[in-house]
N, CA, C and O atoms as CSV, one atom per row, in Angstrom:
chain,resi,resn,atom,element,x,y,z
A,1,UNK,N,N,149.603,133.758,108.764
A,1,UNK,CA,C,149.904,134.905,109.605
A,1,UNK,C,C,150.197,136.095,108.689
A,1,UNK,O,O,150.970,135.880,107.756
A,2,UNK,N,N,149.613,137.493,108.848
A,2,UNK,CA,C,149.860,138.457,108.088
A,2,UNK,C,C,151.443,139.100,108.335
A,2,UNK,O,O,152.256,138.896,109.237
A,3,UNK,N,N,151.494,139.993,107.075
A,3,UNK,CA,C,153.208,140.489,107.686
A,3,UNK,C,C,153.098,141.301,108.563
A,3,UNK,O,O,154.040,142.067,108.362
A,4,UNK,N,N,152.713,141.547,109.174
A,4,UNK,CA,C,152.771,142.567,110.274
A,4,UNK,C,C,152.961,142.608,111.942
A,4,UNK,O,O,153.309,143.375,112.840
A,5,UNK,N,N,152.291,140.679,111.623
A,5,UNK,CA,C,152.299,140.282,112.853
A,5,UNK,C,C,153.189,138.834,112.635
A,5,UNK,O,O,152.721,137.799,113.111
A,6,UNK,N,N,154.444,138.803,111.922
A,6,UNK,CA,C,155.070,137.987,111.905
A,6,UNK,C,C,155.850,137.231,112.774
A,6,UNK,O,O,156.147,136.047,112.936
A,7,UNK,N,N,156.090,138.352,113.298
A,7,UNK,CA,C,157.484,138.372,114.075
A,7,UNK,C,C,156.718,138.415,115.934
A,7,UNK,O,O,157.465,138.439,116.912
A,8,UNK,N,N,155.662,138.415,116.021
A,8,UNK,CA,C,154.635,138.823,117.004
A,8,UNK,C,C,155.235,137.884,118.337
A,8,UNK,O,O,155.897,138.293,119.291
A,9,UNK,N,N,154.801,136.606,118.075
A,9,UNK,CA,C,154.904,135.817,118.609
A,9,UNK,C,C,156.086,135.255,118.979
A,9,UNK,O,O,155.941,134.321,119.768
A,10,UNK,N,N,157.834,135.651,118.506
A,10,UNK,CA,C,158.908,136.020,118.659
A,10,UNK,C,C,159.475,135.924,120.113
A,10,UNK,O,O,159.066,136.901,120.740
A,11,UNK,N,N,160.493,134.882,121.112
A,11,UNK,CA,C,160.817,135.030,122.221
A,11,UNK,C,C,162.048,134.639,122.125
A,11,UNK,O,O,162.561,133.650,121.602
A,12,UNK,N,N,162.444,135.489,122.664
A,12,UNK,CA,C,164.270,135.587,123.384
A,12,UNK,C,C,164.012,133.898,123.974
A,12,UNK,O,O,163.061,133.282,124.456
A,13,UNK,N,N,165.370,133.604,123.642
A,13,UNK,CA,C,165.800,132.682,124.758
A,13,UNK,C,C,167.125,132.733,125.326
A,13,UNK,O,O,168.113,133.346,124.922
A,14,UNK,N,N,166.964,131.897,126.452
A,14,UNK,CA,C,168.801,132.172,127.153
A,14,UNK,C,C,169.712,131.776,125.752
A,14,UNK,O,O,170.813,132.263,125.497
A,15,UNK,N,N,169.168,131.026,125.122
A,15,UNK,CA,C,170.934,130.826,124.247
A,15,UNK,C,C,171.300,132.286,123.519
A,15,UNK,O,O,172.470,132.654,123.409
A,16,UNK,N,N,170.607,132.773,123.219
A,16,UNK,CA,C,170.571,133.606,121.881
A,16,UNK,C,C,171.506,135.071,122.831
A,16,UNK,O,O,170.839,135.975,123.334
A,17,UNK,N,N,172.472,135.064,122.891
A,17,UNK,CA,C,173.490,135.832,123.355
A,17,UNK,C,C,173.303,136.623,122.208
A,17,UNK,O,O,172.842,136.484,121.075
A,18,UNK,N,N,174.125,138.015,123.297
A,18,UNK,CA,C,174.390,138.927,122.084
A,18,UNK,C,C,175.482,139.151,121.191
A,18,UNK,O,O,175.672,140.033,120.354
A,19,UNK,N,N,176.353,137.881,121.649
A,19,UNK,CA,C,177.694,137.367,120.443
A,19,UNK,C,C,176.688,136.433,119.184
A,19,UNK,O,O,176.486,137.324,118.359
A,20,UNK,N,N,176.407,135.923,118.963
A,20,UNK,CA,C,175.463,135.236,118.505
A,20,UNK,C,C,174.737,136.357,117.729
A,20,UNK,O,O,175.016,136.604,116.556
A,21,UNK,N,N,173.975,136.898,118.294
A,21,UNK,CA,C,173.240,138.016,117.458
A,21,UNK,C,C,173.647,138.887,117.040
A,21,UNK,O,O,172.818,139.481,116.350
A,22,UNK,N,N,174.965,139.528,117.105
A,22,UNK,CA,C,175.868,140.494,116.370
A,22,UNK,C,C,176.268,139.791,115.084
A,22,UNK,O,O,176.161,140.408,114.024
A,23,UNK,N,N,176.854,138.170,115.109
A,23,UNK,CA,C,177.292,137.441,114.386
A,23,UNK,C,C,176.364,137.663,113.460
A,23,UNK,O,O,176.612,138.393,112.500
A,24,UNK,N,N,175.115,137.034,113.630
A,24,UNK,CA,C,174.051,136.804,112.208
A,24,UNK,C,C,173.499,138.163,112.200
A,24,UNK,O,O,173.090,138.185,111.039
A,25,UNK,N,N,173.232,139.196,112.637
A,25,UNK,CA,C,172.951,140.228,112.188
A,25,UNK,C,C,174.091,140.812,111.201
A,25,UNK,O,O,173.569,141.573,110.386
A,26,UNK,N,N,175.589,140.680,111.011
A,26,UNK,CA,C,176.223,141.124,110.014
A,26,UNK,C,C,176.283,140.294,109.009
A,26,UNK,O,O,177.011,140.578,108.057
A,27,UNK,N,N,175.565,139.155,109.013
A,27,UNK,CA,C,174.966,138.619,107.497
A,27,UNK,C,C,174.092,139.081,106.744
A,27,UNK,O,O,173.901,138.866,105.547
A,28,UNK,N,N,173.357,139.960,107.717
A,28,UNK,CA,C,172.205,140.294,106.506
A,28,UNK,C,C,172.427,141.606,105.877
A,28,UNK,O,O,173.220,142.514,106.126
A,29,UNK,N,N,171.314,141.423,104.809
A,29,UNK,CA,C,171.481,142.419,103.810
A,29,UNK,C,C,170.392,142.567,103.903
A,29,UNK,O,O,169.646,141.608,103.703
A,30,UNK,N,N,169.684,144.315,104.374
A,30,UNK,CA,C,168.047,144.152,104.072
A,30,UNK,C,C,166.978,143.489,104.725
A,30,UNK,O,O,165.830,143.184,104.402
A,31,UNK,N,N,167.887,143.315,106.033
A,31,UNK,CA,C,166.913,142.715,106.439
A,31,UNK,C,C,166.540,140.875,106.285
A,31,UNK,O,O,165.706,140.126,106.793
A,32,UNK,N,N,167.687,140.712,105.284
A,32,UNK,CA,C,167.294,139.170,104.954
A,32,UNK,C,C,168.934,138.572,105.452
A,32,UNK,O,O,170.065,138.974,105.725
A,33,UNK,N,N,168.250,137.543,105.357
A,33,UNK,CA,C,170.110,136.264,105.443
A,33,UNK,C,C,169.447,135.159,104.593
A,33,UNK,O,O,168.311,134.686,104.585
A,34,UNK,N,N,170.781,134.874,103.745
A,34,UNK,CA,C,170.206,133.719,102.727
A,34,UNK,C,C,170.465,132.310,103.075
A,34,UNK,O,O,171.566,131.827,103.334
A,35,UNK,N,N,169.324,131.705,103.052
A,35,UNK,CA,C,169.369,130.397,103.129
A,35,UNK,C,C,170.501,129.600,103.935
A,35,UNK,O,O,170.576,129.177,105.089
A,36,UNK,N,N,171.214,129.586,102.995
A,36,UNK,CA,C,172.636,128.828,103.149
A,36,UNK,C,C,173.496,129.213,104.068
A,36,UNK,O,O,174.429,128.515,104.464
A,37,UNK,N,N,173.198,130.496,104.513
A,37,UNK,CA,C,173.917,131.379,105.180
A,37,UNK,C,C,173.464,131.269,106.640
A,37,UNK,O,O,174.282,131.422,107.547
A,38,UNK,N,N,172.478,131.068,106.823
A,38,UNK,CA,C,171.621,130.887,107.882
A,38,UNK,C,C,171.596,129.210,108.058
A,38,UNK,O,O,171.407,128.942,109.244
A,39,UNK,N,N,171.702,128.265,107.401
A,39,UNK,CA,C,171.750,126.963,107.711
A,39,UNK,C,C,173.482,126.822,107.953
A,39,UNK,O,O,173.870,125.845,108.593
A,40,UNK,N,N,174.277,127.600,107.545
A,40,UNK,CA,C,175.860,127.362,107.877
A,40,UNK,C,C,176.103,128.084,109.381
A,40,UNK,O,O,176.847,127.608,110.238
A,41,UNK,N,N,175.514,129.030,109.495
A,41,UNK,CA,C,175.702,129.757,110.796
A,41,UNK,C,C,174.956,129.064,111.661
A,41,UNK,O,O,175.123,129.494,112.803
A,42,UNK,N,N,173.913,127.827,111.576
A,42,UNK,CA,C,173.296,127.238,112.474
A,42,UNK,C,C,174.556,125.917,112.826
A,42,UNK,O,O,175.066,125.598,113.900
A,43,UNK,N,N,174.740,125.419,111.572
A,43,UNK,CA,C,175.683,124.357,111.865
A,43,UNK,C,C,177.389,124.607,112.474
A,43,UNK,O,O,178.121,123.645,112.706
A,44,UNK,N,N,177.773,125.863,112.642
A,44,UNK,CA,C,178.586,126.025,112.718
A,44,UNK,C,C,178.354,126.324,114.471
A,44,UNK,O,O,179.327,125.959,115.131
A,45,UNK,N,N,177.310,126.875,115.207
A,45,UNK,CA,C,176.987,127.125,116.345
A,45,UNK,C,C,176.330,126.124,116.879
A,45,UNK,O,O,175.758,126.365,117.942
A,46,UNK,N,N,176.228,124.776,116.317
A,46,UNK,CA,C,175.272,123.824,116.876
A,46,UNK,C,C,174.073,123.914,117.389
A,46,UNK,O,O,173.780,123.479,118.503
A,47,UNK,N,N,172.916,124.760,116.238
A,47,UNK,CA,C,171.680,125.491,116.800
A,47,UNK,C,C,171.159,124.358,115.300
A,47,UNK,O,O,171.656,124.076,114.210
A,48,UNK,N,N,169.801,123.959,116.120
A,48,UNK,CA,C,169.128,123.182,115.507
A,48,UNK,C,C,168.421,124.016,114.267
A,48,UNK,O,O,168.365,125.226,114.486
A,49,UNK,N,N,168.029,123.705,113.364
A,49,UNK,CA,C,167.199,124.518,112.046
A,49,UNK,C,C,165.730,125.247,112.753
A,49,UNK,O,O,165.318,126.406,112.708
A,50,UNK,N,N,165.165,123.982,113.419
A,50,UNK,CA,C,163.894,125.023,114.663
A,50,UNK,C,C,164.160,126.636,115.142
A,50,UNK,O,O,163.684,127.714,114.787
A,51,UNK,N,N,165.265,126.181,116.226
A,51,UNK,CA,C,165.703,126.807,116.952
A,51,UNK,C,C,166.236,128.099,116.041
A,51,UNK,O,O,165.738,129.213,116.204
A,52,UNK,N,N,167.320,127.846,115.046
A,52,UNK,CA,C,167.360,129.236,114.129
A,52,UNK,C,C,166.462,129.388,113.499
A,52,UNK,O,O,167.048,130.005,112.609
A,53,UNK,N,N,165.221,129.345,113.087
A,53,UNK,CA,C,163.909,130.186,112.450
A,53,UNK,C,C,163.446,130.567,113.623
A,53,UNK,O,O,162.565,131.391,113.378
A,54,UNK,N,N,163.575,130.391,115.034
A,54,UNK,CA,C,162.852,131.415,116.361
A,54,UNK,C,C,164.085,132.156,116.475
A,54,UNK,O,O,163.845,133.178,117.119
A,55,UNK,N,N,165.396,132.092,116.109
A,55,UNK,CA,C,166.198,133.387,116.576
A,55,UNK,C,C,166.365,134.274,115.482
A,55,UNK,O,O,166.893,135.364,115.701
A,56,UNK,N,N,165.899,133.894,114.037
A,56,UNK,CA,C,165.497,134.797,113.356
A,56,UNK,C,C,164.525,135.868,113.516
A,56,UNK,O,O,164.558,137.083,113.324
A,57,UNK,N,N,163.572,134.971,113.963
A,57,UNK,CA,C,162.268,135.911,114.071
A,57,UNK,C,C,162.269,136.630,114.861
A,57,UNK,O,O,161.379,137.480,114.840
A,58,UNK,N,N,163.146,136.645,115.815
A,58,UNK,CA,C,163.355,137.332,117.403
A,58,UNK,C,C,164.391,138.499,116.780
A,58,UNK,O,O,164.138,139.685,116.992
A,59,UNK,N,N,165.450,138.142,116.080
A,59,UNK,CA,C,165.909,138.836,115.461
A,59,UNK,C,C,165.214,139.927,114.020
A,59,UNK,O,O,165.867,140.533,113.170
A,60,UNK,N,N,163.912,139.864,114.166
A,60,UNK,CA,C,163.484,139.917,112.861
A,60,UNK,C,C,163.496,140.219,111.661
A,60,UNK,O,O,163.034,141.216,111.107
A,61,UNK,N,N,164.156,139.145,111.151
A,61,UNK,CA,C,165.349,138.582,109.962
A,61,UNK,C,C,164.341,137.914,109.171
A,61,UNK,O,O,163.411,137.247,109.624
A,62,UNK,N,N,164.621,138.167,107.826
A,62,UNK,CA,C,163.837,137.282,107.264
A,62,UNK,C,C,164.949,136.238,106.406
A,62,UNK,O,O,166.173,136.299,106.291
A,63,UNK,N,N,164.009,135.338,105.912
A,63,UNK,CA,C,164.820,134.357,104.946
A,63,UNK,C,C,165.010,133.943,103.560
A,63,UNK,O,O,164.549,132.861,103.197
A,64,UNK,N,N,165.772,134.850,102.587
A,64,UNK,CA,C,165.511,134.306,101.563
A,64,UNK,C,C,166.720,133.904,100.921
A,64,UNK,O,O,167.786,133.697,101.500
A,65,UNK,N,N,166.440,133.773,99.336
A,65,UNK,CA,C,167.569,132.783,98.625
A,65,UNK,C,C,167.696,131.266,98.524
A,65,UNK,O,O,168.668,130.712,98.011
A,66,UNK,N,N,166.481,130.534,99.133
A,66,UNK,CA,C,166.444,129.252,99.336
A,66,UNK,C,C,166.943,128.681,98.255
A,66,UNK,O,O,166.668,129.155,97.152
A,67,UNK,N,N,167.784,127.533,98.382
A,67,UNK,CA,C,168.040,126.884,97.808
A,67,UNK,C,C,167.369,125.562,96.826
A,67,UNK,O,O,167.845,124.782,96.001
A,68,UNK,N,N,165.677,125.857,97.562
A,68,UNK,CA,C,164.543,125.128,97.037
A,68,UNK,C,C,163.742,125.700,96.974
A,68,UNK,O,O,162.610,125.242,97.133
A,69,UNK,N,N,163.984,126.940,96.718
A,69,UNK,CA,C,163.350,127.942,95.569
A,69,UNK,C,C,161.761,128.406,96.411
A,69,UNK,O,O,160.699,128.787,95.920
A,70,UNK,N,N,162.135,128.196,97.732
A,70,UNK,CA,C,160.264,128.307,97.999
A,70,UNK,C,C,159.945,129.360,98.745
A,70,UNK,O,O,158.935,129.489,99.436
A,71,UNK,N,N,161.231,130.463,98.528
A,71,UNK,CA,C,161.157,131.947,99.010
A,71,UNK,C,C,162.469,132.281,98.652
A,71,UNK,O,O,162.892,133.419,98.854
């Protein structure tokens, strides 16, 4: 998928409140949230790893800092 149309395909769902999305939007920096940061804010809200890479993208957040180095 090109960058432009990343985020394209991107859908709200009922969970994704806007407490929730204030929350991880003041993680990022730039547009990004790192890794760890984004797998702690999933586990801490009981949102599956799926489910937070579609409320990223809805959010359109990107992901870096991996901890396995593969972005």
């Amino acid at each position: 998928m090109s960058k432009p149309d990343m985020f394209a395909t991107a859908q709200r769902e009922a969970w994704m409140g806007a407490e929730l999305e204030q929350e991880l939007t003041s993680l990022a920096v730039n547009g990004r949230v790192a890794c760890a940061q984004a797998q702690q804010f999933a586990e801490r809200h009981g949102i599956a790893m799926m489910d937070m890479r579609r409320f990223l993208d809805v959010l359109h957040l990107k992901v870096g800092s991996c901890q396995l180095g593969c972005f």
